[in-house]
N, C-alpha and C positions, 0 to 999 in steps of 0.2 A: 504494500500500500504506500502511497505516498505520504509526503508529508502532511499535506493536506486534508486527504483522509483521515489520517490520525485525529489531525486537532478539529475534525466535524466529532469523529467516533468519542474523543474526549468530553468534546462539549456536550453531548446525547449524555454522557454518562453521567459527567458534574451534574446540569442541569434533575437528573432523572434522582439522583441520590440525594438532592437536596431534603433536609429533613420537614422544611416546611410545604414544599412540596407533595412530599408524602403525604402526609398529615392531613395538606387539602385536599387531596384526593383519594386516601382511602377513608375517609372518615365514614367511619358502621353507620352513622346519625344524617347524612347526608344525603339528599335524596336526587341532589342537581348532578352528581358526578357520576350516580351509577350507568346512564348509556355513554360514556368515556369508558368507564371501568370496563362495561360488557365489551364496549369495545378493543382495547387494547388487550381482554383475556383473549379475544377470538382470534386478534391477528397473533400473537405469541402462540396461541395453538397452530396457524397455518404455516409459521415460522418451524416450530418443534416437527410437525409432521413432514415437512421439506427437509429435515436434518441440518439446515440453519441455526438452531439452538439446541 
């Protein structure tokens, strides 16, 4: 990968790890995130089944 690549792959990562981040988005009580949520399980499932993840 280039360098480049890297520091997008980095930035995904910083950003994704952020704790407040989290926090906003998986909160149990929250009911505005959960079509995000369902979303991002489903693409990480077509991710996992491609051997991507």
């Amino acid at each position: 990968l280039t360098p480049k690549s890297h520091a997008r792959i980095d930035y995904v990562f910083n950003y994704a790890s952020n704790i407040q981040f989290l926090e906003y988005s998986f909160n149990p009580n929250s009911t505005t995130n959960r079509a995000i949520i369902k979303e991002i399980i489903e693409d990480m499932h077509t991710l996992m089944d491609a051997g991507f993840l």
